[in-house]
C-alpha positions in Angstrom: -3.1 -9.1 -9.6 -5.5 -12.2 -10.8 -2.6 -14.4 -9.0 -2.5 -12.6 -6.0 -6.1 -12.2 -5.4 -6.5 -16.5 -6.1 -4.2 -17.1 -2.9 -6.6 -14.7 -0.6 -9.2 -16.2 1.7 -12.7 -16.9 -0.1 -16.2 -16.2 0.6 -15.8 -17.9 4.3 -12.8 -16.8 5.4 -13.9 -13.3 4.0 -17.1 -13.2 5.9 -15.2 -14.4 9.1 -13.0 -11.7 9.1 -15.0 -9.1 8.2 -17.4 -10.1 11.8 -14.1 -9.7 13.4 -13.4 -6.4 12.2 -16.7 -5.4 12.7 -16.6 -7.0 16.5 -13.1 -4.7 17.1 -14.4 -1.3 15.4 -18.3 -1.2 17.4 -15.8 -1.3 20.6 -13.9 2.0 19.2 -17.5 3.3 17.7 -18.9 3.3 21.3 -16.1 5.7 22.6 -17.5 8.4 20.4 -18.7 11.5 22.4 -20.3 14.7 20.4 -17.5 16.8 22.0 -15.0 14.7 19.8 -16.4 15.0 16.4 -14.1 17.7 15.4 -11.0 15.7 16.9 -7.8 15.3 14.4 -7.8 12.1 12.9 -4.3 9.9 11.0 -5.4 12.1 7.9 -4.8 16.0 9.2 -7.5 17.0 6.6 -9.8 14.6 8.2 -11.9 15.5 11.5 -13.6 12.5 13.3 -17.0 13.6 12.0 -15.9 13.3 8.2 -14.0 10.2 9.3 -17.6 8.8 10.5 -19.3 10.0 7.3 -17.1 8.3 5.1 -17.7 5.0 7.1 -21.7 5.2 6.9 -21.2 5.4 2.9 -19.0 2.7 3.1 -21.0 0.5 5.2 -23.8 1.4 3.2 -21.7 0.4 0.0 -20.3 -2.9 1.3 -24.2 -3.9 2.2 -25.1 -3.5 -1.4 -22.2 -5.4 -2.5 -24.2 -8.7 -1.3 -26.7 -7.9 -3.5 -24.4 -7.8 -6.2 -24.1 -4.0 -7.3 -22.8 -0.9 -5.5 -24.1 2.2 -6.8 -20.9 3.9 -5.2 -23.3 6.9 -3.7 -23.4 8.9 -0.9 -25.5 9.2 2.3 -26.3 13.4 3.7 -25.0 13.8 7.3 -27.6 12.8 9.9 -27.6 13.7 14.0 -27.1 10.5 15.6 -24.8 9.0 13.2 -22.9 6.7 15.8 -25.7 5.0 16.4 -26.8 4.6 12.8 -23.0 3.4 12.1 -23.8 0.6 14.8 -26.6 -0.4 13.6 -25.4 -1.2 9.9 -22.4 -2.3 11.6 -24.6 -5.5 13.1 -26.8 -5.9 9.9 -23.9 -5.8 7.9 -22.9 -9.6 8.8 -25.5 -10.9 8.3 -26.4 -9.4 4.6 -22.9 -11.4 3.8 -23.8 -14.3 5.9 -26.6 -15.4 3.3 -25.9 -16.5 0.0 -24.3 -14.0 -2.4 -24.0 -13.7 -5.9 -20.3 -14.7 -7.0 -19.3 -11.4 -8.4 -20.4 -7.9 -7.4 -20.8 -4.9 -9.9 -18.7 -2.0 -8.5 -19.3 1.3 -10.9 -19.7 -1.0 -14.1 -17.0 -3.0 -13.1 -17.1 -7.0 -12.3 -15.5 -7.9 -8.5 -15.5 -11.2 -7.3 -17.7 -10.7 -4.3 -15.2 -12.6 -1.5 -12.6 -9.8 -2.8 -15.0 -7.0 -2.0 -16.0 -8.7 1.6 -12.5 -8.8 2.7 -12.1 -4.8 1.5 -14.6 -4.0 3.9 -13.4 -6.2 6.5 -9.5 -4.1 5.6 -11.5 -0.8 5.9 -13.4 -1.2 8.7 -10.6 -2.5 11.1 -8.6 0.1 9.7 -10.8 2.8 10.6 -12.0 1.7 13.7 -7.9 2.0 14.5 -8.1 5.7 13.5 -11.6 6.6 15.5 -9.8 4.7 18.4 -6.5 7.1 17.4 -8.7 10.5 17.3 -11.2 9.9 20.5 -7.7 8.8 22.8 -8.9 5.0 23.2 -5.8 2.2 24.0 -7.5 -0.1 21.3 -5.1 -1.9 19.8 -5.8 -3.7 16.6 -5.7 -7.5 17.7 -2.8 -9.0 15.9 -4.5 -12.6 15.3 -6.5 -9.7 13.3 -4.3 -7.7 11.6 -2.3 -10.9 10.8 -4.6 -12.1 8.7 -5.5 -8.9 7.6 -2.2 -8.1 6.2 -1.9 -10.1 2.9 -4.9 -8.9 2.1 -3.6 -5.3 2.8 -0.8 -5.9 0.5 -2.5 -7.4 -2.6 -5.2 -4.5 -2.4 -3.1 -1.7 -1.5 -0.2 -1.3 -4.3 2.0 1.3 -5.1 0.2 3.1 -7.4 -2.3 4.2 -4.2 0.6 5.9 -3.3 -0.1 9.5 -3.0 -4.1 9.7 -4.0 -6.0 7.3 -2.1 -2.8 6.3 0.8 0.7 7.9 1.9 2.9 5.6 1.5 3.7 3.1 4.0 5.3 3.6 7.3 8.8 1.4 7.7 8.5 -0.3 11.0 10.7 -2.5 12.2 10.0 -6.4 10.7 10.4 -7.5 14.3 7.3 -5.8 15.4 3.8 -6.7 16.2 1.6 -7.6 13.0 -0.9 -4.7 14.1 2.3 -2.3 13.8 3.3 -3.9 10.2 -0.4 -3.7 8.6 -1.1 -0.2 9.8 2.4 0.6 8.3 1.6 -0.2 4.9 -1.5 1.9 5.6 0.7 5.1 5.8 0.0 4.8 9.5 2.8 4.5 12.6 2.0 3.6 16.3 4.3 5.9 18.5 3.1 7.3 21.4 0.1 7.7 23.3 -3.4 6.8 21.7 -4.5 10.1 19.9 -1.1 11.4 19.8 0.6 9.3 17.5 2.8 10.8 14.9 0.6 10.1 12.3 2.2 10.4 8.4 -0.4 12.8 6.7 -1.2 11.3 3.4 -4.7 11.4 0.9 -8.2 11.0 3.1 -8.0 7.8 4.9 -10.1 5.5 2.6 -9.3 2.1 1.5 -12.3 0.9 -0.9 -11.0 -0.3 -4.2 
């Protein structure tokens, strides 16, 4: 894994990607209605409003990461969590935009930091897909997007996910888009309309390592 993780982007590219992801999910964020919250996401045991729970902790745990430690906690469900999710959504660039510490303590355990940045940029595009998915939005992740996100999708998402944390991945066709190939390996397929996709069920839809 040391190998593969040497020939990712570093703290730069990682940043810049992550603002990209961040840029394509506020776009699916804003579509969220309070009549949707208990919509069917990609994970059937997953409504939107866990979906949107999950992301706050994560947000909130990819912020501390620039600090250099994640306590790996969790935040209580609050009304008006869209708009919180927005607003940590716009601070979270710039917490990474300022100098970091070069590794980042994650549950006792040494990361280097431009590997955790590019984990949240992974999860974040990701999951703005799947809000997109459950709320009906054509929102396409951008493939200059998910082309660069996909190496990094396949050094951090191995086969041993397989089964607890991801289903395992979704055999499209090499010849199709790059946004089709990375939510593939996510256990994810893109057939059909937006929010009626035939979605592989698979573990809850979370991608922190």
């Amino acid at each position: 894994m040391t190998g593969r993780l040497a020939r990712l982007p570093g703290h730069d590219g990682a940043v810049e990607l992550l603002d990209r992801s961040l840029a394509y999910t506020r776009v699916a964020l804003a579509a969220v209605t309070d009549d949707r919250l208990s919509a069917r996401t990609p994970c059937e045991r997953w409504d939107l409003a866990r979906l949107l729970a999950h992301m706050e902790d994560a947000l909130d745990a990819f912020g501390e990461g620039a600090t250099g430690t994640v306590r790996l906690t969790t935040t209580t469900p609050a009304a008006g969590r869209v708009r919180t999710l927005q607003q940590k959504a716009c601070a979270l660039v710039g917490a990474w935009s300022h100098e970091v510490p070069p590794s980042v303590t994650v549950g006792g355990r040494a990361l280097d930091t431009s590997v955790l940045a590019l984990t949240a940029a992974l999860e974040i595009t990701v999951h703005g897909w799947d809000v997109a998915w459950s709320v009906g939005l054509d929102h396409p992740v951008p493939d200059a997007l998910a082309d660069r996100l996909l190496p990094v999708a396949r050094t951090l998402v191995t086969p041993s996910d397989r089964g607890t944390r991801f289903a395992a991945p979704t055999l499209p066709d090499l010849s199709c888009s790059a946004s089709a190939l990375l939510l593939g390996h996510l256990g994810r397929r893109m057939t059909g309309p937006p929010g009626q996709e035939n979605v592989k069920p698979g573990a809850g839809p979370q991608i922190a390592s």
